[in-house]
Structure formats: C-alpha cells, structure tokens
C-alpha positions in Angstrom: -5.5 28.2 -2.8 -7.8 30.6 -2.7 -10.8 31.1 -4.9 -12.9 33.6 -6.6 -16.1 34.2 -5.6 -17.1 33.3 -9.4 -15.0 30.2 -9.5 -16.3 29.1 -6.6 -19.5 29.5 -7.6 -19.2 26.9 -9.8 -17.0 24.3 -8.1 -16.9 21.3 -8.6 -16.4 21.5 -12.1 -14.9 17.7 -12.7 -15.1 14.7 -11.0 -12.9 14.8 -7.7 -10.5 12.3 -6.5 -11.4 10.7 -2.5 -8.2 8.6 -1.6 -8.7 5.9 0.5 -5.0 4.9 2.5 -6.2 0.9 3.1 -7.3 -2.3 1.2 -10.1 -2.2 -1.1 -13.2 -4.1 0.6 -12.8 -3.4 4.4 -14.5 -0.6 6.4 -12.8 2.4 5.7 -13.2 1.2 1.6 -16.7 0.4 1.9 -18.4 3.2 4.1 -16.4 5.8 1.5 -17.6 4.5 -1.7 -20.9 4.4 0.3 -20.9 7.6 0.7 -18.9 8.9 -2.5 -22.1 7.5 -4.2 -24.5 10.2 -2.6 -22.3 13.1 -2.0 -22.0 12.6 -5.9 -25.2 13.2 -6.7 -25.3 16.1 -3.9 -22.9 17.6 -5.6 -23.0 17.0 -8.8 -19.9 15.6 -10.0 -18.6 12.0 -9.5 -16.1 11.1 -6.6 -13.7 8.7 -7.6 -12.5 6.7 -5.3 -8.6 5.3 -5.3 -7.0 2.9 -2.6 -3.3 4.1 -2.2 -2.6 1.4 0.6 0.8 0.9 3.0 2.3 1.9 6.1 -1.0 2.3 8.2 -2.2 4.5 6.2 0.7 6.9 5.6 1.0 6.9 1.8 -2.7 7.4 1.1 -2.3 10.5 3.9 0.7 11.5 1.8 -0.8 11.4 -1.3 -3.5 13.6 0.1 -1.1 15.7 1.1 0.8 16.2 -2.1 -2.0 17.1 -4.4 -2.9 20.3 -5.4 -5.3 22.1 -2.4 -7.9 22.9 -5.3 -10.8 20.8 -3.9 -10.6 18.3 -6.0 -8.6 15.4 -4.0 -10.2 14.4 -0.4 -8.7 11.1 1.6 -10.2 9.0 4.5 -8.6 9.8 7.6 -9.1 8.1 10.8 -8.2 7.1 14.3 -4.8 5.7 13.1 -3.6 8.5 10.4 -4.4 11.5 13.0 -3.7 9.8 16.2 -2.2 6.8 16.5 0.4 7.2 14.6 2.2 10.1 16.0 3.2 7.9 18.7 3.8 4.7 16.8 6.3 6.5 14.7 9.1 7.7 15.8 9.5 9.6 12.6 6.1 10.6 11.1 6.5 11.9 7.7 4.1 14.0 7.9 2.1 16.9 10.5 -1.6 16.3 10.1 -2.6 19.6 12.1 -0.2 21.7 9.1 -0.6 19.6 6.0 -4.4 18.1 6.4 -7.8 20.0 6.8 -10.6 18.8 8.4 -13.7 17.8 6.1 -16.3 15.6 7.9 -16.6 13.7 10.7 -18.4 10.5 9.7 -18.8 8.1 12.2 -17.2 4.8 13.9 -16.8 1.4 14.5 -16.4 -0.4 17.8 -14.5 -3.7 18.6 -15.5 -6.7 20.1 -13.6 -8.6 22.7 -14.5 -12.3 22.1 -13.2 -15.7 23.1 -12.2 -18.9 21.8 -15.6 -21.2 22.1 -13.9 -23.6 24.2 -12.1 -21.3 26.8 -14.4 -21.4 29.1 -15.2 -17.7 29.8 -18.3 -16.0 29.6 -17.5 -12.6 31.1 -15.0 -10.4 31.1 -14.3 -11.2 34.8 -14.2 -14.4 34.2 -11.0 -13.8 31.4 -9.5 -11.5 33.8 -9.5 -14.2 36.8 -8.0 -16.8 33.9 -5.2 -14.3 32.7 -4.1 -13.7 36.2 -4.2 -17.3 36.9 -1.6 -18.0 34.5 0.3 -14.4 33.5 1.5 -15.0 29.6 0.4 -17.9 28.6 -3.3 -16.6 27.1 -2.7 -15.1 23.3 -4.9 -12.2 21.8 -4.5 -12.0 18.2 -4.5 -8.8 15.6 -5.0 -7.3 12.6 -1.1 -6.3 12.8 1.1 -4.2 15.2 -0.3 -0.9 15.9 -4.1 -1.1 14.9 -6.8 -0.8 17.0 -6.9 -4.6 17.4 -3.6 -4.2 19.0 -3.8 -1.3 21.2 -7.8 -2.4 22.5 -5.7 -5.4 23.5 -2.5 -3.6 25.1 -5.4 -0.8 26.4 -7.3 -3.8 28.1 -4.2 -5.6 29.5 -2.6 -2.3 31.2 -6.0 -1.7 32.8 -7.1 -5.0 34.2 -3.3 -5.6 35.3 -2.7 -9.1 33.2 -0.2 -10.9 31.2 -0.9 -11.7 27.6 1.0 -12.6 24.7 0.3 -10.5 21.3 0.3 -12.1 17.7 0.0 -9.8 15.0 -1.4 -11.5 11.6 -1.7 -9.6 8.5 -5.1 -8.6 8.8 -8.5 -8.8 10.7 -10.0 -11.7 9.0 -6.8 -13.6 9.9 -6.9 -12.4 13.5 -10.2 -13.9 13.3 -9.8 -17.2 12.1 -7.1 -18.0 14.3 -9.2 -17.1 16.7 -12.0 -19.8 15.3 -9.5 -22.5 15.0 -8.0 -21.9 18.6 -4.7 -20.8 17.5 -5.0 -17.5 20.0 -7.3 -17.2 22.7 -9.3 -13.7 22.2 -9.3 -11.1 20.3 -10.5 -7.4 20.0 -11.7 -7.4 16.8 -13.9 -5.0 14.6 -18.1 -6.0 14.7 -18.0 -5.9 11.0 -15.0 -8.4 10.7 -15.9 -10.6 13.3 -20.0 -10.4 12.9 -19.9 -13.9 10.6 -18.1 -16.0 13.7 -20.3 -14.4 15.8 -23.4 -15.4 14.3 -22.2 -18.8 14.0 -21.3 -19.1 17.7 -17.5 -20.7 17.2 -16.2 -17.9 19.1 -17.4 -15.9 22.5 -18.4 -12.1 22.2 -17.7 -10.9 25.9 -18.4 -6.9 25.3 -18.0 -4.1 23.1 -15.2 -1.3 23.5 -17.2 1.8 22.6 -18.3 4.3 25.3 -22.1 2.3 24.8 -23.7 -0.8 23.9 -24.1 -1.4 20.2 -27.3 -1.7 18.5 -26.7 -4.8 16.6 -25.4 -6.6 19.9 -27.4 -5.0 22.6 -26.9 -7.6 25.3 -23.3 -7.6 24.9 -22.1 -4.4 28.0 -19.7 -2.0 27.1 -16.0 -2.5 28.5 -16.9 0.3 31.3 -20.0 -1.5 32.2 -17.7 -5.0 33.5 -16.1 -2.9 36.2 -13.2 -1.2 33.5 -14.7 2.2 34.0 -12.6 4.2 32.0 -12.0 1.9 28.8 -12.7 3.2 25.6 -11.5 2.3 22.1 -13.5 3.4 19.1 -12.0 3.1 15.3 -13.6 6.6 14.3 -13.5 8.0 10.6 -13.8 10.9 8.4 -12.6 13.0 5.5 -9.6 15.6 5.3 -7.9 17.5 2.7 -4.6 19.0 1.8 -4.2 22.2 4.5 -4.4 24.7 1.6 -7.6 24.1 0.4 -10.3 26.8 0.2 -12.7 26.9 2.9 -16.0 27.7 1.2 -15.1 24.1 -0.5 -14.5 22.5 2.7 -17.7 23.9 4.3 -19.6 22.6 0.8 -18.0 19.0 1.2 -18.7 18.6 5.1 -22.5 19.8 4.5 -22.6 17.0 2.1 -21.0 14.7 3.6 -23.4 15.2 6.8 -26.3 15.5 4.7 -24.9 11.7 3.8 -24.5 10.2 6.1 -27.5 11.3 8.1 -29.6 10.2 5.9 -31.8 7.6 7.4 -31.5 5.0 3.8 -27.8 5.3 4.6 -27.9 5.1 8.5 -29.7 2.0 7.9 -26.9 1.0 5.7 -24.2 1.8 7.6 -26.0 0.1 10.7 -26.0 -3.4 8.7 -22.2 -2.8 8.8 -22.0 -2.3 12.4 -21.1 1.8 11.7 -22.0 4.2 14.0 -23.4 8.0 12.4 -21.4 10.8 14.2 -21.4 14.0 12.5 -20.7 18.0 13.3 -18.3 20.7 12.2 -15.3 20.3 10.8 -13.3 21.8 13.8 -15.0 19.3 15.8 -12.7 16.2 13.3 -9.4 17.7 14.1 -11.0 18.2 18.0 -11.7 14.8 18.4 -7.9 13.6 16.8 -6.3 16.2 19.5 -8.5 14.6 22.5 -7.4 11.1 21.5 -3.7 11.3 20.6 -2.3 11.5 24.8 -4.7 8.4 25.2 -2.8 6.6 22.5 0.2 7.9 23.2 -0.2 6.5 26.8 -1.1 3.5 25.8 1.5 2.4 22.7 4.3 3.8 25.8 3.1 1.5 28.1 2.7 -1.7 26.1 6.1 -0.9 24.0 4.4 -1.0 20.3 6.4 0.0 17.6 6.2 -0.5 14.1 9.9 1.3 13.0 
C-alpha cells in the first residue's frame, strides 16, 4: 500500500495493533509490551498488544500476514518464525522473505546449559567425559520439540559427539523444574527462565550459548570458550510487518523502535531480564534470519526434529 505524501504525513492516526505469536508473560510478551510502552509515546498513538499463540509461532506470523499492509498491525518475529521453522516444517504455510517486512532488530537472549545439582559436573568437559561414558543414558530436557531449548541441545550433542536422550515438556519453566527435581539431567535453558534456580543453586550453570559471556553471569564462559569453538545459539528477536506495507512507515517504526530500545532506562531494563540490545537497519533483520537458517537447517537434519 502505498501512501501519499500527505497521508503519511500524519500516520499513525489510531492506535496500531503489535501481535505477539506466544504466551502472554514470557520473553517475547514481556520485552514487546516493554517496548510498545515507549515507542507509544514516540509516536504518538498507543500500540496494542495481542497474543495470537500456537504452532511455534505460526498463527501469530499468519495473522501478521493477513492484515491489511497499512501500518497499523506489526508482530514479533524471531529466531524460530524466520529461521527455524523453514526446516522444522516440512510444509511452512507461509514465505517470510515474500509476505513479512523487516521492522527492527531488537535484541536477544542466550541459553544456559546447566546441570542437575547432584550430577557431579562442574564443566562442560566434565559432562562431555560423563555422556561419553555412558552414550544415552543422560536426559536434557526442553521447552518442547523444535525450540531453541531443543536444538542448543541437538547443536551441543552433534558437536561434542555424545548420546543423549531428549524430553520435551510443554514449556521452559517445566524443562526447568524437572531439571530441579532430577527428573532430566541438564538442560539448555533461557537465563530469564532459569535465573530463579540459578540463584538458588539447585541446579549447575556450566556456560552460556551466545557468541560472549553474559553480563549478569560473567564467570560463567561462553560454549566456544570450553573447547566447542564454533557453538553458537542465540534466541534473537525483533518486529516485521505484512510485505506490503509502506516504507516511509517502516523506516518511522524501526527509528523508534531503536530509539527504544537504546535507551539506557530500558537497556537497564531489559538487562534485569537477561536481554541483550542489538539494533541497526531493517535489512540488517531479514540479514541476520538468512545467515542463520543453513545453521538450523543443519542442525534439525542431523538430530531428526520434526514437529509434523
């Protein structure tokens, strides 16, 4: 849809819709009613925010997709909608790169590999040593088949050449108190999910999956740093909108989401939550999707996930 100069001139003219694809109260809910909040009163209208919630994010992605490209309905988008899941489904219903425009690149949240408190590990060498020891019989638990939870996990095992038996649960904070109650044996579980156990000490933190240490744990080494050079696994987010949209609106909404999110009240904010800032064009979004898709495509063929 494209706009006169006039009526864009005074866009937004009503309150706009940002549709969030999972459960009210975890990350991806919180960091975008976060930031709804400001951009609102950047903008000048109210962001709404909806939770349209199922199939790993595919029917909030759809219902992004199907509304009118007029500016006025945005959705979360992140490492599962615009890469994972064009190799976890073997039918996609939908083609990100010709339906979906890139807002904002916000940011992203590491995992955490950790232990049951009476395994007796303390590094990551250590859990490699016990996994070869005895191929199969360790468990790593999971928010469900598919999510980073998973494929850190599948990603981890493939690398370090061991044996370990999945179990999905129906979310992190399941995943997690298995994990406290010694019903699995790790998992790789997101800081903000898994910061209470942590700070308790029932359960092991062995290192973080990101490409560097994270601020809120900065003893704990990155994956690389135990001797897997190459691992990486990030949960990174952002903001899209349906492919038609105007571009003057897009460039308006991804200098006010940076402005956002850059802000050092809500970099403090998002810190608390374990959220790393990362910001920049809105090619760069849709960049960063194409990049990762062949390294999730490599991994879900090699571990056999499937979720249809």
């Amino acid at each position: 849809m494209l706009l006169t100069a006039n009526s864009f001139a005074s866009y937004p003219e009503r309150p706009i819709t940002l549709i969030v694809p999972f459960n009210a109260g975890t990350t991806p809910d919180i960091v975008s009613r976060l930031l709804a909040n400001v951009v609102s009163t950047d903008i000048g209208q109210q962001i709404v925010v909806i939770n349209r919630v199922g199939a790993s994010g595919i029917i909030g992605t759809q219902a992004v997709i199907n509304a009118p490209a007029d500016g006025y309905t945005i959705g979360f988008a992140n490492v599962a909608t615009l890469a994972i899941n064009q190799s976890l489904y073997k039918k996609l219903p939908y083609d990100a790169d010709k339906q979906l425009a890139p807002v904002a690149l916000t940011g992203y949240v590491q995992n955490v590999l950790a232990v049951r408190k009476d395994l007796g590990v303390k590094s990551v060498s250590d859990l490699i040593s016990l996994a070869r020891s005895a191929p199969g019989k360790l468990s790593v638990g999971s928010a469900g088949n598919g999510t980073t939870g998973h494929l850190s996990a599948e990603m981890f095992k493939a690398m370090a050449g061991v044996s370990i038996t999945h179990v999905p649960y129906k979310g992190g904070p399941e995943a997690d108190l298995a994990l406290m109650r010694g019903e699995v044996d790790l998992v790789f579980e997101n800081i903000t999910s898994i910061a209470p156990y942590l700070k308790s000490g029932n359960v092991v933190p062995l290192a973080v999956t990101g490409a560097r240490r994270d601020s809120r744990l900065p003893k704990l080494p990155t994956m690389a740093e135990t001797g897997l050079k190459d691992y990486q696994a990030v949960a990174w987010t952002g903001y899209v909108a349906p492919a038609a949209t105007d571009p003057q609106i897009l460039d308006l909404l991804n200098k006010a989401f940076n402005k956002a999110v850059n802000s050092d009240a809500m970099k403090a904010r998002l810190a608390d939550m374990a959220y790393e800032v990362s910001t920049g064009t809105r090619a760069a979004f849709f960049d960063l999707a194409h990049k990762e898709r062949p390294v999730w495509a490599a991994v879900i063929k090699s571990s056999g996930a499937a979720v249809d």
